[in-house]
N, C-alpha and C positions, 0 to 999 in steps of 0.2 A: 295828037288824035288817038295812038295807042292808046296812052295813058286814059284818055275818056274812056273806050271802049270796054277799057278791064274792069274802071270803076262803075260803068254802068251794068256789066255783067254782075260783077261780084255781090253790086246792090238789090239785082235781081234774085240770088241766090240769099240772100240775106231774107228777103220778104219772101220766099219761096217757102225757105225752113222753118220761118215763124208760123205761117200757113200753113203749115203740112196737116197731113190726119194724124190724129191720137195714136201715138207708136206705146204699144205696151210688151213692153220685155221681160220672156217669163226661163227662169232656167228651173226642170223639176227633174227628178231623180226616176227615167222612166227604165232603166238598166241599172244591173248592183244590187245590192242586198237590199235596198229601198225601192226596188220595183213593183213588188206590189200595192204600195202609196203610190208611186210616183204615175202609174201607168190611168187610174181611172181620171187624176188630178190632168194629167196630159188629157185624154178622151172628153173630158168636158170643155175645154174647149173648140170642139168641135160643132157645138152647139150655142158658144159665148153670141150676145149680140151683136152686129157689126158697124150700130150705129151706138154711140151715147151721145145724148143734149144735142142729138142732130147732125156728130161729129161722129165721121168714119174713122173706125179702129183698123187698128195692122196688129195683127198679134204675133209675139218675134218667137218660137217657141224651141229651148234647146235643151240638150240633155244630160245633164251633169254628172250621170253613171254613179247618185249615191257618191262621188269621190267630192271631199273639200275643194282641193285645189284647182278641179273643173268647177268645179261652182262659183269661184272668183275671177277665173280667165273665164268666165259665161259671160259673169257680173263688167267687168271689166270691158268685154267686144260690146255687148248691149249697150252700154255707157259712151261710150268713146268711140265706138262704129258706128251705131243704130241710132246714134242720139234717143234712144226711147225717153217717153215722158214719166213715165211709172216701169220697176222691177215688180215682178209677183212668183215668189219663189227667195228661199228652196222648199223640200220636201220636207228635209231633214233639219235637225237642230244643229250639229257640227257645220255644215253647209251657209247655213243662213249665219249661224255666229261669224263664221268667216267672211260675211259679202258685207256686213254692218260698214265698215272701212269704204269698200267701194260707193256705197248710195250716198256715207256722210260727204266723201272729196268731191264727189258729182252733184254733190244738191240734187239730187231725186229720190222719190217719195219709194218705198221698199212695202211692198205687202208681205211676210214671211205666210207661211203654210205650214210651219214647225210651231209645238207644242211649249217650248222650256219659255219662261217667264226672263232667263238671260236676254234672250235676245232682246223685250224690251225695258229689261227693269236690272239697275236702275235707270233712272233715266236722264241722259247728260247729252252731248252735243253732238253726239254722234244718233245718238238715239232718237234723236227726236224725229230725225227723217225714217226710223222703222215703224212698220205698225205690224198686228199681226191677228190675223183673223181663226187661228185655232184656237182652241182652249189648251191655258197654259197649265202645266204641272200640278203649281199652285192649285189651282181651283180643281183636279180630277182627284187629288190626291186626298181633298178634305173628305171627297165622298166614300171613297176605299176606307178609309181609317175609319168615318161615323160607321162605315157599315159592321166592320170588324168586330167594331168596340160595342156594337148593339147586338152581334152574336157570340159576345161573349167570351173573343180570341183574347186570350192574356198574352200567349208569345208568338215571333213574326219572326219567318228568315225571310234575307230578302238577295234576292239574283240579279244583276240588270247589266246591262252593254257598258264594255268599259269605256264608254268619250261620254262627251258633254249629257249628252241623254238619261243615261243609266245614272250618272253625278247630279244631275238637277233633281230624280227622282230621289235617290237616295237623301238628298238632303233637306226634301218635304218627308217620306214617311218615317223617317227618324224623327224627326223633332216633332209631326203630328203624333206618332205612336206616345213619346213621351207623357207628352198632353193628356192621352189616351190612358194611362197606365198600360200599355202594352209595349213588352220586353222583347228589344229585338235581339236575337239570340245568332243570328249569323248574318252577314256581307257578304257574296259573292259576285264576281265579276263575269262575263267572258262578251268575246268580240261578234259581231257581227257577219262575219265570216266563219265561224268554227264551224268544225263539223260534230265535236263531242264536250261533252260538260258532265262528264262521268266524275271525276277529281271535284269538280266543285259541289254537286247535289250529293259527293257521301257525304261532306263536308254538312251539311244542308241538313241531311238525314240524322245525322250523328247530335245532330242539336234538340232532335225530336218536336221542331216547331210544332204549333196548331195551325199553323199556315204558312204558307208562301207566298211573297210578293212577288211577281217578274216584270224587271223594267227593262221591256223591249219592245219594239216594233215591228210589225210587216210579217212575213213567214219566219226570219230566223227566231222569233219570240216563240215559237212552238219547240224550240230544241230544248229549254231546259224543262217544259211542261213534260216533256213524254218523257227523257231522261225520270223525271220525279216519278209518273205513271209506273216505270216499265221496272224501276226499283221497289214499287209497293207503296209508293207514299198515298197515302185514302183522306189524308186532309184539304180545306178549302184552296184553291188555288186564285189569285188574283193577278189579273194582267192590267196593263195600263189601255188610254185609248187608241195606242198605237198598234192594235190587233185586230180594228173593227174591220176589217174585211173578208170576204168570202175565200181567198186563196189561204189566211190564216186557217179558216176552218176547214177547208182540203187539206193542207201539209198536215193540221193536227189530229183531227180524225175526234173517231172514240176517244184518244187522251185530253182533250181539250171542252167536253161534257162536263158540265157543271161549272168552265170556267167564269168569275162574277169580273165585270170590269165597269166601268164608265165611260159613256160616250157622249156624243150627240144627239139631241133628239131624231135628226133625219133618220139615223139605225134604225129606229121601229117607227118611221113617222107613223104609218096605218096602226098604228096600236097608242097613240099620243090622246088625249084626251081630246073631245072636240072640243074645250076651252081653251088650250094651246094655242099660244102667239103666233108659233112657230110651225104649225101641223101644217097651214095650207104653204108658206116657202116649200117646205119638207118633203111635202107629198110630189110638188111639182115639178123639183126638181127629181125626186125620185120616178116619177111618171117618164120625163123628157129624158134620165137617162138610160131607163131600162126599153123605152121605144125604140135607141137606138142600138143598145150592147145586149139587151136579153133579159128575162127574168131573173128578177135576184142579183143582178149585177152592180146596183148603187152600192155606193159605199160612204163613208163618213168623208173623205179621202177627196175627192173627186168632189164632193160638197163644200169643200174647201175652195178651189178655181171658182166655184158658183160664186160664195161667198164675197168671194174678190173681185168680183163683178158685179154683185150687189152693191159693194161698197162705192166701189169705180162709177157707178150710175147714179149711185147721187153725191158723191163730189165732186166729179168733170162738171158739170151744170156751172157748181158755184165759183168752182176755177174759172172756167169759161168765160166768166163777166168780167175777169182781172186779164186776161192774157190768151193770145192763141196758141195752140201745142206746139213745141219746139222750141220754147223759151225758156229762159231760168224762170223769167217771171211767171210763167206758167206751173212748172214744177213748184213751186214756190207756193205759191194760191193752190194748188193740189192736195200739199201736204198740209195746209194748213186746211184745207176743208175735209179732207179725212179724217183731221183732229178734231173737229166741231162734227161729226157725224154722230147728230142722237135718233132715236127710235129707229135705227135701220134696224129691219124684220129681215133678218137671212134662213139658213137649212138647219143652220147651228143655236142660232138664238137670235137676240135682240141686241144689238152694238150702241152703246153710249160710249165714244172716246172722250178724253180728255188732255190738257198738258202733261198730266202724271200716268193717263191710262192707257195706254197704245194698244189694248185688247178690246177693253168696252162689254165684257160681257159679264152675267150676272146669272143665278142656281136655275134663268130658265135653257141656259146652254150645257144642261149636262142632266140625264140620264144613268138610273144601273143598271145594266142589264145582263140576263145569263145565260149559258151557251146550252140550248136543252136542242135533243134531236136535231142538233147539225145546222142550227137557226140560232135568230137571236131573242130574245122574251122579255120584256121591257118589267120590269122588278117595281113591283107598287108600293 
């Protein structure tokens, strides 16, 4: 009679877990060098919706302090604690390279929030379960370079974060420059934590570029701009879209005027063409978050979480017809319907995935834009 009772329990709990609401597990970098990303990407879901395809969401939200090895013990409790159905996170490119491991051994679907084209390319068996809703490297990097090379820059030095970030860039505007005829004339490193980058920008200056590239993110991507400022340098300066936010243009001030980068179109959605795919996602999410944090407070960042719930809302549907949440077999039809997501209209652009394309996005996901009067100015 025991024995009945545990198996009738246990069977209970069995269909219980099948049953459950859509658990969605998000680990973002809202402390650490990566808080100014991580913090508006946390703040949108505050406003995430709580149903998809009629199924109540849980959203598991933790904080990985910008450090790797909290981003795989995140990766890892969500998984194996939380049973979640879907990862959406990290913030950061080190962070999400590291969690790849986790979502492949778990068989669940990973939405990254980081930029580098590593995390989904190439693309093999572990891969398959990421996908990644920013714009990668690749694609921000062609537009920095056409712009360069159409004003004329012959030589580049180029600055960026010494991990995986600063290394993915580096190895698009190098091999675009070449393309380009444009001669890079210095390599510079430094970390995400420094306080000075004096050693590296004489280095920098000694080379006498016509420009600088800086591949960094969040506020620490303003240290090697003012450094370049406050030595005299009066050439172009270009950052990645890892700067589009308001707290960048606090910590940078006057030295970060005139800086050109590429982003998103959400950045100026109100300055986006009313032919734009993208202008009404953009705006609305830009409306819903400044109702709740203030004027001026969207960011590119925080359009990312939107993003991922765009996607989330029209692949749970199609999942939904193959399995109930808490199942492999659910995860499974999740990630495969992520993979078949065409015309999703998000803040960022328009998503067509593929087997080979875990991004989906195409030149209407990116924008130039440049830093005039302490704003952003969408470049025609």
């Amino acid at each position: 009679m025991a024995m009945r009772h545990w198996l009738v329990v246990a069977l209970m709990f069995a269909a219980a877990s099948v049953h459950a609401d859509l658990t969605v597990g998000v680990t973002l970098s809202a402390t650490g060098p990566a808080a100014s990303l991580g913090i508006p990407e946390k703040n949108t879901f505050a406003f995430l919706p709580t149903t998809i395809g009629g199924q109540k969401v849980n959203y598991i939200i933790l904080d990985d302090a910008s450090d790797t090895t909290t981003a795989v013990k995140n990766a890892r409790k969500l998984v194996s604690e939380d049973k979640v159905d879907v990862i959406v996170g990290s913030t950061i490119t080190p962070n999400s390279l590291a969690m790849i491991d986790v979502a492949a051994e778990s068989e669940t679907p990973m939405i990254s929030m980081a930029s580098s084209a590593r995390i989904v390319e190439p693309m093999d068996a572990k891969r398959r379960w990421v996908f990644k809703d920013a714009q990668s490297d690749t694609h921000m990097a062609t537009a920095i370079v056409g712009h360069m090379a159409n004003a004329g820059i012959k030589t580049l030095a180029f600055i960026g974060f010494a991990d995986a970030y600063g290394e993915g860039w580096w190895n698009e505007i190098n091999a675009l420059a070449g393309v380009r005829k444009i001669q890079v004339v210095a390599n510079e490193r430094f970390n995400r934590t420094d306080t000075s980058v004096t050693g590296q920008i004489l280095k920098i200056l000694s080379a006498k570029p016509d420009a600088v590239m800086i591949a960094g993110a969040g506020t620490p991507a303003a240290l090697p701009q003012k450094a370049l400022r406050e030595k005299g340098y009066k050439g172009p300066i270009y950052q990645t879209h890892g700067v589009a936010n308001s707290d960048f243009l606090r910590v940078g001030g006057k030295d970060v005027e005139g800086t050109l980068l590429p982003a998103g179109p959400v950045l100026v959605a109100a300055q986006l063409q009313a032919t734009s795919q993208v202008k009404k996602v953009a705006l609305d999410y830009v409306t819903r978050y400044e109702a709740m944090y203030g004027k001026g407070s969207a960011t590119t960042f925080g359009a990312h979480s939107w993003d991922a719930a765009i996607l989330l809302n029209n692949a749970v549907p199609q999942a939904l017809k193959v399995a109930k949440p808490g199942s492999r077999e659910f995860r499974v039809a999740l990630r495969d319907a992520l993979e078949n997501s065409r015309n999703v209209v998000g803040a960022h652009g328009v998503y067509n995935m593929s087997a080979q394309d875990h991004v989906g996005l195409d030149q209407r996901s990116r924008v130039m834009v440049v830093i005039e009067q302490g704003g952003w100015k969408l470049v025609q």
